[in-house]
C-alpha positions as CSV (number, residue, x, y, z in Angstrom):
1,X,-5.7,-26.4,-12.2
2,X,-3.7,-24.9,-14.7
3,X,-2.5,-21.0,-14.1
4,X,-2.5,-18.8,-17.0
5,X,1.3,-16.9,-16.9
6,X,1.3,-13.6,-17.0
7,X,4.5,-11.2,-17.7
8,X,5.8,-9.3,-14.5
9,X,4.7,-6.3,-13.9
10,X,7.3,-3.8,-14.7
11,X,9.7,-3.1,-11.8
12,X,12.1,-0.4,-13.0
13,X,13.6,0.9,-9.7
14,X,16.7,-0.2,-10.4
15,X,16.3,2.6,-14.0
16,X,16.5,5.5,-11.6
17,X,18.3,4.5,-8.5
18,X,22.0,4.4,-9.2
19,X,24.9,2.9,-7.1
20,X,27.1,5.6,-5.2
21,X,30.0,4.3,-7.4
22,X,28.2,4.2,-10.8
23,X,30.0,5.8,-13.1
24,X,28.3,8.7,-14.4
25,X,28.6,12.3,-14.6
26,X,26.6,13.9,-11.8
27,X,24.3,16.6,-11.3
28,X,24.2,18.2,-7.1
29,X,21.1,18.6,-5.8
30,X,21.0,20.9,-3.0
31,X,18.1,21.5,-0.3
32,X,16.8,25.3,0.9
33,X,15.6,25.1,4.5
34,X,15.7,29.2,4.6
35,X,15.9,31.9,2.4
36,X,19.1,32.5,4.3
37,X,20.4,29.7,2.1
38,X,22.0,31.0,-1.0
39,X,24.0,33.0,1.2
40,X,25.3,29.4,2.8
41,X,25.6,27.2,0.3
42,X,28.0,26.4,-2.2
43,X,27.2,28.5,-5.3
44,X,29.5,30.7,-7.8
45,X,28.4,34.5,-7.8
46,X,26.4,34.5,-11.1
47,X,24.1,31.7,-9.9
48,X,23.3,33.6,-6.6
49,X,22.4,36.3,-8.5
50,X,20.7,33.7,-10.6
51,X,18.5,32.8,-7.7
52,X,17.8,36.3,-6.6
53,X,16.7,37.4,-9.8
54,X,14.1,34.5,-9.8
55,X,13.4,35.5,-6.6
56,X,13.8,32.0,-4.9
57,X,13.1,32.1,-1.3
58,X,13.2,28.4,-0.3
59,X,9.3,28.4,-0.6
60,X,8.5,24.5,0.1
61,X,7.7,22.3,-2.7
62,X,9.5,25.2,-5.3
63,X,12.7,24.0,-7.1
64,X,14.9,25.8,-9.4
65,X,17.5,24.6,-12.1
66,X,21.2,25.9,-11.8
67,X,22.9,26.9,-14.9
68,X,26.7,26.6,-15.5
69,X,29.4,28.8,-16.9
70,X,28.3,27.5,-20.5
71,X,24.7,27.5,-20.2
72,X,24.9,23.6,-18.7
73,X,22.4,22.2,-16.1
74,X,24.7,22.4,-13.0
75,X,22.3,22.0,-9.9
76,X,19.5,22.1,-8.8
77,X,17.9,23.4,-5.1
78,X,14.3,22.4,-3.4
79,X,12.7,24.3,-1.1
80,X,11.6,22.9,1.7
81,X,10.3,26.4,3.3
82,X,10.5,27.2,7.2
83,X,11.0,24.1,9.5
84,X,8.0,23.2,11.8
85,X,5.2,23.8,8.9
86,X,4.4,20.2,9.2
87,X,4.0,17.3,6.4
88,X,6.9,16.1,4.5
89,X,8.7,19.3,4.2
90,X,9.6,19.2,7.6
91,X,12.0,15.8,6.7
92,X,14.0,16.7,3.8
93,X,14.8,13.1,2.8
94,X,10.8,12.7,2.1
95,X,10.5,16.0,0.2
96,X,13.1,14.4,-2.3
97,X,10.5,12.7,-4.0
98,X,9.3,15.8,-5.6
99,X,12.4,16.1,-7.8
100,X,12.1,12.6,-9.3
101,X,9.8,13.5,-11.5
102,X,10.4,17.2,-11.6
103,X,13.8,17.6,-13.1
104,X,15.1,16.7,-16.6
105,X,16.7,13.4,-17.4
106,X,20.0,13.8,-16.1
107,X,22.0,12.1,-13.4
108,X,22.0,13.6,-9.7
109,X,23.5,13.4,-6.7
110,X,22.6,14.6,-2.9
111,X,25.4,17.6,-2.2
112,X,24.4,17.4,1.3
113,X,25.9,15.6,3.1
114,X,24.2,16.3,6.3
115,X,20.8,14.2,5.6
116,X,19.7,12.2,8.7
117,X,18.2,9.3,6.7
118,X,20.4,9.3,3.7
119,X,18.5,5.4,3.1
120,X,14.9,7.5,3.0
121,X,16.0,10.3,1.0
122,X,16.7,6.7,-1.9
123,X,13.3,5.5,-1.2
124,X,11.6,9.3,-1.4
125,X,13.3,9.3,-4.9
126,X,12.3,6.5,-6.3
127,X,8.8,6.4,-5.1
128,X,8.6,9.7,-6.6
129,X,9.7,8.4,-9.8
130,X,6.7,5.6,-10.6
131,X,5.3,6.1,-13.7
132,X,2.6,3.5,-15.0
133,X,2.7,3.2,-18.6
134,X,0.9,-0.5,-19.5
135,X,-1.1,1.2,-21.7
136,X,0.7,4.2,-22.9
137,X,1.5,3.6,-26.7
138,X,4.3,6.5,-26.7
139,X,7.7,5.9,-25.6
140,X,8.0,6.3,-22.4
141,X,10.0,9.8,-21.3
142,X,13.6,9.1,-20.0
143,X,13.6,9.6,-16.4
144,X,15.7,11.4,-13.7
145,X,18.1,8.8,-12.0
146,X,20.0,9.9,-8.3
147,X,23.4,8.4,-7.1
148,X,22.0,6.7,-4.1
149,X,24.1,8.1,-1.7
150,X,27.4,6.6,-0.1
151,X,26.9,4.6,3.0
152,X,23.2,3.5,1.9
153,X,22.5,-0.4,1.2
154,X,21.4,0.2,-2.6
155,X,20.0,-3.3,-3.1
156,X,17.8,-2.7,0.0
157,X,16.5,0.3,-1.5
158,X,15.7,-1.1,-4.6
159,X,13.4,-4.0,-3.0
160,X,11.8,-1.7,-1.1
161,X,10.8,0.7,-4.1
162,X,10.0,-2.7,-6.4
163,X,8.0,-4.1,-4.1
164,X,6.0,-0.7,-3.9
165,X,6.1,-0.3,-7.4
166,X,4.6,-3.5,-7.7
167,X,1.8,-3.0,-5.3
168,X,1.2,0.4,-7.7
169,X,1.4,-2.0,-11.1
170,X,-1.5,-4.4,-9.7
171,X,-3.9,-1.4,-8.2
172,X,-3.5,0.9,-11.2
173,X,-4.4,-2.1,-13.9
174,X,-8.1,-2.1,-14.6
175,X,-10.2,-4.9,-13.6
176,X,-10.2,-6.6,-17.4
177,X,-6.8,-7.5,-16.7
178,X,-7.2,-7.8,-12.6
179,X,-9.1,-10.3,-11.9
180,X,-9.1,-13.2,-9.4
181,X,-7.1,-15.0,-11.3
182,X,-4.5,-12.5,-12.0
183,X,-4.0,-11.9,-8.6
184,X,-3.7,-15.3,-8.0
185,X,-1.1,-15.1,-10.9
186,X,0.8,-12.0,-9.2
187,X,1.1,-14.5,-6.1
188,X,2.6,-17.0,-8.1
189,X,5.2,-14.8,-10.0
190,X,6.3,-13.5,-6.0
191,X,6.7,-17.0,-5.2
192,X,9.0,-18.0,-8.1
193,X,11.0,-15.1,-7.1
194,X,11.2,-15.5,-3.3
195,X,10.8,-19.2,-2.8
196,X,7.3,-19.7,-1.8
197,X,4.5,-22.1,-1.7
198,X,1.5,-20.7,-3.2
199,X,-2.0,-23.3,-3.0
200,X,-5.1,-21.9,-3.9
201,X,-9.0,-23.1,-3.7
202,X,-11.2,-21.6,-6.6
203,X,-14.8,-21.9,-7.6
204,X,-17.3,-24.3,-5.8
205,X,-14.4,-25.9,-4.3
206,X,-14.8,-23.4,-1.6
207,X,-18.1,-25.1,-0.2
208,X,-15.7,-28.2,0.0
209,X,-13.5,-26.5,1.9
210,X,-15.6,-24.4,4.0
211,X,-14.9,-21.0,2.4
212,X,-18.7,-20.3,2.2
213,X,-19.1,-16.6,2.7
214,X,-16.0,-15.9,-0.1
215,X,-18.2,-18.1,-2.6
216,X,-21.3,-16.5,-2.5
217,X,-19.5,-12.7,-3.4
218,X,-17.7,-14.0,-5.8
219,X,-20.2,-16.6,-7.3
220,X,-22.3,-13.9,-9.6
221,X,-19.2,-13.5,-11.7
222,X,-18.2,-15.7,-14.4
223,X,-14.5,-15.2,-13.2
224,X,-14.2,-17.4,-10.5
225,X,-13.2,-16.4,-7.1
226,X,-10.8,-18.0,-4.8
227,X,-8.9,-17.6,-1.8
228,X,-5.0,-17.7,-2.8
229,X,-2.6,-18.7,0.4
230,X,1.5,-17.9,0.1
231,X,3.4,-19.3,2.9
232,X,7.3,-18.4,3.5
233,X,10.1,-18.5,5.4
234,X,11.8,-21.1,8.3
235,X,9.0,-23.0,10.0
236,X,9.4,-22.5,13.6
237,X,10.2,-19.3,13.6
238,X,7.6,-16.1,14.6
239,X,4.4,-16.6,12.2
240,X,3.4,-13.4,10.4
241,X,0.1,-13.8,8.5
242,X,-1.2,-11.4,6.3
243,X,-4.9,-11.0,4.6
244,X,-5.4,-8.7,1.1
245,X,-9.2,-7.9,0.5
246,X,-9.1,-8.7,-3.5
247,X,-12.1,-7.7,-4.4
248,X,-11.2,-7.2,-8.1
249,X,-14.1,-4.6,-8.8
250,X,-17.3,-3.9,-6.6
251,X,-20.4,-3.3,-8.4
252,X,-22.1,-3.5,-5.1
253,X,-24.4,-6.0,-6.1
254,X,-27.6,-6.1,-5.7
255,X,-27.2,-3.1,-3.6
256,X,-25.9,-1.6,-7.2
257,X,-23.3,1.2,-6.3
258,X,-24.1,4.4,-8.9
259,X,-21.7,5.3,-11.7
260,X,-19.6,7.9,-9.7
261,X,-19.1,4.8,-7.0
262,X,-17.7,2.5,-9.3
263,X,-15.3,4.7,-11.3
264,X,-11.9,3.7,-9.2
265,X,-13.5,0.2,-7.8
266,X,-10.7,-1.2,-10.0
267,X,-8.9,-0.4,-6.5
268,X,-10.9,-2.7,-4.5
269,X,-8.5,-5.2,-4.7
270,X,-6.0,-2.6,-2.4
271,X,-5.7,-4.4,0.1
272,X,-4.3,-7.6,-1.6
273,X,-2.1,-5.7,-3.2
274,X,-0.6,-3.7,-0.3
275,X,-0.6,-7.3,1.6
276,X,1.2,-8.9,-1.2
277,X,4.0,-5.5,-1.4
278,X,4.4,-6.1,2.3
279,X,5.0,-9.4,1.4
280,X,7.5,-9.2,-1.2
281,X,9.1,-6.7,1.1
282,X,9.7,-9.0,4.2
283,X,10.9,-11.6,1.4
284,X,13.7,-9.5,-0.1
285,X,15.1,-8.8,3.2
286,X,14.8,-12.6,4.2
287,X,13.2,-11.6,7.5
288,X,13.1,-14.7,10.1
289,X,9.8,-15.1,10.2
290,X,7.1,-17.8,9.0
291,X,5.3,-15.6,6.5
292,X,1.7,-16.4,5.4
293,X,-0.4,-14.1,3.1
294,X,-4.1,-14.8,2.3
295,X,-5.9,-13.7,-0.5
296,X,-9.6,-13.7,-0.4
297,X,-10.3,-12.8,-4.0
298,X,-13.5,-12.1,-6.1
299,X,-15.8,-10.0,-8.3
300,X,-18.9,-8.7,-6.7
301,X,-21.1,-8.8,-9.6
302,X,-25.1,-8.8,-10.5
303,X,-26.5,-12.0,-12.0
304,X,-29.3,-14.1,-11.2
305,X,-27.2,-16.4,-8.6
306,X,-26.0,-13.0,-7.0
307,X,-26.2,-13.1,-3.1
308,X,-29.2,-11.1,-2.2
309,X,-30.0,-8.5,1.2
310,X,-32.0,-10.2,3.9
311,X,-30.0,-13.5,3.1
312,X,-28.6,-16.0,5.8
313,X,-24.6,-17.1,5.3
314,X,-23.1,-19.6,7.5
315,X,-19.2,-17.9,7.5
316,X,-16.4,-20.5,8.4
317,X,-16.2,-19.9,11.7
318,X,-19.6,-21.3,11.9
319,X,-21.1,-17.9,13.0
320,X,-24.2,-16.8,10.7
321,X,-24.3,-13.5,8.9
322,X,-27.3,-11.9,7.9
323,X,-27.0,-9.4,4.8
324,X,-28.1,-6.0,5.4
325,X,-26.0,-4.8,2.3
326,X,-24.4,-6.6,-0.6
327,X,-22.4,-3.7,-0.6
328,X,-20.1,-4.7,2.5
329,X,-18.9,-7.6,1.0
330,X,-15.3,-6.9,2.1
331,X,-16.0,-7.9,5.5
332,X,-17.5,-11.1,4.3
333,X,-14.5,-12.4,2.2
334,X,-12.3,-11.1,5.0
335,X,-14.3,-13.1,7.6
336,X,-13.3,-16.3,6.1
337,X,-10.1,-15.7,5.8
338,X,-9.5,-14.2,9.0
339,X,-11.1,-17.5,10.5
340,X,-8.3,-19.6,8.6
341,X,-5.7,-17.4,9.8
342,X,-6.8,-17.5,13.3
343,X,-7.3,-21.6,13.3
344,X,-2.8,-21.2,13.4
345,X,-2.3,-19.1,16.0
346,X,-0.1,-16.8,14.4
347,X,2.1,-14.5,16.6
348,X,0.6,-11.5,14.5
349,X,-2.3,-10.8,12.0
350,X,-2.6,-7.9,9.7
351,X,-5.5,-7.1,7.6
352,X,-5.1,-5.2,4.9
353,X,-8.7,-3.7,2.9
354,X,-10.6,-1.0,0.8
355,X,-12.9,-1.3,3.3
356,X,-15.4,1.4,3.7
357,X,-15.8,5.2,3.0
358,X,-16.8,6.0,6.5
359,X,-12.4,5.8,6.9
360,X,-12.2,8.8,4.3
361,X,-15.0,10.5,5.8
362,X,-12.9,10.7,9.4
363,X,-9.3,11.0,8.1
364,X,-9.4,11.7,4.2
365,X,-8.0,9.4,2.0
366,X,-3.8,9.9,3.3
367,X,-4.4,8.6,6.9
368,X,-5.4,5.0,7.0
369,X,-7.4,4.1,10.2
370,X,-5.2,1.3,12.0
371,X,-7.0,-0.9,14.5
372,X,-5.3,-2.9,16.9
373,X,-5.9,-4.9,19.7
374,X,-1.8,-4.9,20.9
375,X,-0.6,-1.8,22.2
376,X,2.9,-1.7,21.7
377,X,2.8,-3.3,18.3
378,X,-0.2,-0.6,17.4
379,X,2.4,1.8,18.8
380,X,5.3,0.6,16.7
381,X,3.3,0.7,12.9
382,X,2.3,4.4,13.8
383,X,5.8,5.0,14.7
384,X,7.0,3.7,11.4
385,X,4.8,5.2,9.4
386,X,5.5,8.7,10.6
387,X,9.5,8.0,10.2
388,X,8.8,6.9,6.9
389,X,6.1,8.8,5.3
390,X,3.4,6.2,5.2
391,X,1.1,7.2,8.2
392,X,-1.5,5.3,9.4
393,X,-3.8,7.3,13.2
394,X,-5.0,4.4,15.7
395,X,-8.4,4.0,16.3
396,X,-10.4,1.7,18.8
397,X,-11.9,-1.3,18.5
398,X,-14.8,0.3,20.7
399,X,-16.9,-2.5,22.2
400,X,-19.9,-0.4,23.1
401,X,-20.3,0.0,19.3
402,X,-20.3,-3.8,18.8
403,X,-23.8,-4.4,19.3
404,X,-24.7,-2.3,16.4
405,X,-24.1,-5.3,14.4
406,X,-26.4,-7.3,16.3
407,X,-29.5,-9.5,14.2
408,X,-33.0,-10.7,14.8
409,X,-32.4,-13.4,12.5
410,X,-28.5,-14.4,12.8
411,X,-25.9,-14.3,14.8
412,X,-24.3,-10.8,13.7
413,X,-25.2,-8.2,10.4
414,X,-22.6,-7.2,8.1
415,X,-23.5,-3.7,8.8
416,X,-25.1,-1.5,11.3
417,X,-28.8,0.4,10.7
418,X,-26.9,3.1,12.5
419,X,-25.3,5.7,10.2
420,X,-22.3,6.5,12.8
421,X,-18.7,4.7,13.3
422,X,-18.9,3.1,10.0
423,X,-15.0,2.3,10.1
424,X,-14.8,1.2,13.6
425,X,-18.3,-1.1,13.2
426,X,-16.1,-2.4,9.9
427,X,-13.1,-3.3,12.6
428,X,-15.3,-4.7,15.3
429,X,-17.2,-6.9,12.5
430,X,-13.8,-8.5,11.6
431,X,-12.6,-8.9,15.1
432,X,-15.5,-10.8,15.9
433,X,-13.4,-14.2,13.6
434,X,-10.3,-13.6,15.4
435,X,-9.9,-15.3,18.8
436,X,-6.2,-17.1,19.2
437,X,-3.7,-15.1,17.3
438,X,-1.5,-13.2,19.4
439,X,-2.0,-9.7,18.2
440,X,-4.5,-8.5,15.8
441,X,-4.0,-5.6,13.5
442,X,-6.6,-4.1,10.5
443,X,-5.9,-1.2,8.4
444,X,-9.0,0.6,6.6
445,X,-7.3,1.6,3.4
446,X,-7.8,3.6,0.4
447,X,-5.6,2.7,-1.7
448,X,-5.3,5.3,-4.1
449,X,-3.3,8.8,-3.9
450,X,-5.6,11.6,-4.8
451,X,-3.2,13.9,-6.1
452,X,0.6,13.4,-7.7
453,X,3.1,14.2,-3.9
454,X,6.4,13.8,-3.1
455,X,6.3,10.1,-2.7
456,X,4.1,9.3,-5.9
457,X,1.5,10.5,-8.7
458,X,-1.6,9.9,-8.4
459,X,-2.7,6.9,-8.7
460,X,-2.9,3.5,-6.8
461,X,-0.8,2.8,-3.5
462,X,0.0,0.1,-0.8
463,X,-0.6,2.1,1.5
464,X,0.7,0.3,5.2
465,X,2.9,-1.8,2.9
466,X,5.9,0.2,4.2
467,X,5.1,1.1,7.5
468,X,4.4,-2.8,8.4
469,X,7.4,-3.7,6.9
470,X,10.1,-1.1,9.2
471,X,7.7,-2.4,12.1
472,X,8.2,-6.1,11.6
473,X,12.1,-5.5,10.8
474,X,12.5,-3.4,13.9
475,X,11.2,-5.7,16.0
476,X,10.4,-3.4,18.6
477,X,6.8,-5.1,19.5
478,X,7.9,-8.1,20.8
């Protein structure tokens, strides 16, 4: 088969995260925790009284410029308002994001010196600073850079943020330019980078191979679908296997979604793209581990050969499947995947997926549902993602719920008649096609930030990207 190259997506970290020694003139940036602050901190007479005329009190999220002796930008201070409100003003490195985007194009530097996670305050700055401009046809505005500060590993940073970045680029493209094949074409361009192996299966070479329950989603859509498989990293050592739902946009099929459903389905594909972020993550850092990332990939469309409700599927696992919606096709594409995964016996498995709105309904669209059959390594992701700012609230694979998904017809439904626990029916539906890897972890994603934050405007995001990456690097689930 012959891939179609596409140009990289535009990683441009590196534009507004500086070396400590880079030599450029630099602007301090100073935090307020208290309105007791301008009193404390560093500042000349004129631009106390500066601040007092504004009447800054170190309100969180409020910043204000600093001018010099001559009228020159010489500071600038966030508030981060009275400690124990909650959220990311309580952690000043993660508040730091704000001021990416919200100065003027000038060169900064941390003046405190005090930070706790000097490395997090980088990150915060230059997740703040993603713009996506593909289709802008105006220059793009220069941007804000920071001195990462001394003592912080600078090209660490900068993988971290491209790798984020990059998860962003492929979520925030529209579905024209997102389908199965481009994702499979992202894959590829990680792989050239890293080092990798990527093989993929497309089309009706699917039956062939027993990817039956992938083929009939993605078979209504004249763009092929395909499950796309990266493999990394020293054989022999722990096996870490990843699976991104890439649904590249959900109509719903035959259970048609309405226009205000499909507006941001272009995000469908979320979890691919968070799984493939994570990826390129654990890559940069050259983790010991044997790194596999599976892609189930397809268009749910409408056409005459579209899968129908009330239909039969025999999955991989050899389990059948009776449609109750062509709407939960996630689960379906995952199913197959998560059976090929399993047939390894990988030390741990992480799903990544868009998977239902029942998630948002119980914990908004910030808080991904994490469901894990592991304790300690459950413990460790929520862990990381509260250090980091990338949260994720553990839920339970509750068994009583499990029979909810039972059929007259077939061995299991794809969704329940019940209108309760849609997320954790979603969980137990997937668990059911893992049975020998060594831990098990889903996250119910959404994949998109509602509103521009201090770690990114609005827009798409990997979200668990990060948080699975400081778990995997710490180690600490072993």
């Amino acid at each position: 088969m012959v891939t179609r190259e596409k140009p990289k997506p535009v990683q441009g970290a590196a534009a507004v995260l500086l070396p400590p020694d880079a030599k450029r003139k630099s602007v301090p940036v100073w935090f307020a925790r208290n309105d007791r602050w301008t009193t404390e901190a560093p500042l000349s007479d004129a631009q106390r009284a500066w601040l007092d005329a504004l009447g800054f009190k170190g309100a969180a999220r409020k910043h204000v410029l600093l001018p010099g002796p001559d009228g020159a930008l010489a500071g600038a201070v966030l508030g981060l308002g009275e400690a124990g409100a909650g959220g990311a003003m309580d952690k000043p490195e993660l508040a730091l994001g704000l001021l990416a985007s919200a100065l003027p194009p000038a060169c900064y530097h941390l003046a405190d010196d005090d930070l706790a996670e000097p490395e997090l305050a980088a990150v915060a700055w230059g997740l703040g600073a993603y713009r996506f401009r593909r289709y802008k046809s105006a220059a793009a505005d220069q941007l804000a850079q920071l001195k990462t500060p001394r003592g912080v590993n600078h090209p660490r940073v900068l993988a971290l943020v491209d790798a984020v970045w990059f998860g962003r680029d492929l979520i925030n493209t529209p579905a024209n330019d997102m389908g199965p094949q481009e994702l499979e074409d992202a894959a590829r361009q990680l792989a050239k980078v890293w080092g990798a192996e990527v093989a993929s299966v497309v089309g009706d070479d699917l039956l062939a191979n027993n990817f039956p329950l992938i083929h009939a989603v993605g078979r209504a859509s004249p763009r092929a679908p395909r499950l796309i498989d990266l493999v990394w990293g020293r054989s022999g050592s722990r096996q870490i296997t990843l699976i991104g739902k890439g649904i590249a946009f959900d109509t719903g099929g035959l259970d048609i979604k309405p226009a205000s459903g499909m507006v941001l389905m272009k995000k469908d594909m979320g979890g691919a793209a968070s799984a493939l972020a994570a990826a390129q993550m654990v890559m940069a850092a050259r983790l010991d581990v044997r790194l596999r990332v599976l892609i189930p990939a397809a268009e749910n469309s409408i056409a005459g050969n579209a899968f129908r409700p009330g239909d039969v599927l025999t999955s991989r696992a050899g389990k059948t499947v009776e449609i109750g919606n062509t709407d939960a096709e996630g689960r379906l594409v995952l199913a197959d995947a998560l059976a090929l995964a399993d047939e390894a016996r990988p030390d741990a498995l992480v799903s990544f997926a868009t998977l239902t709105g029942a998630a948002r309904v119980a914990l908004g669209p910030d808080l991904p549902p994490l469901y894990c059959d592991h304790d300690a390594f459950a413990e460790a992701i929520v862990a990381a993602g509260n250090r980091i700012g990338d949260p994720v609230w553990r839920m339970p694979f509750w068994r009583p719920y499990d029979a909810n998904l039972d059929s007259s017809v077939a061995d299991i439904n794809n969704v329940s008649e019940q209108p309760f626990a849609g997320s954790v029916t979603a969980a137990l539906f997937l668990r059911r096609f893992v049975r020998r890897a060594q831990r098990y972890a889903h996250l119910d994603i959404y994949g998109w930030r509602q509103s521009a934050k201090a770690l990114g405007p609005k827009g798409g995001e990997p979200q668990g990207a990060r948080a699975l990456f400081e778990t995997l690097q710490a180690d600490p689930w072993r």
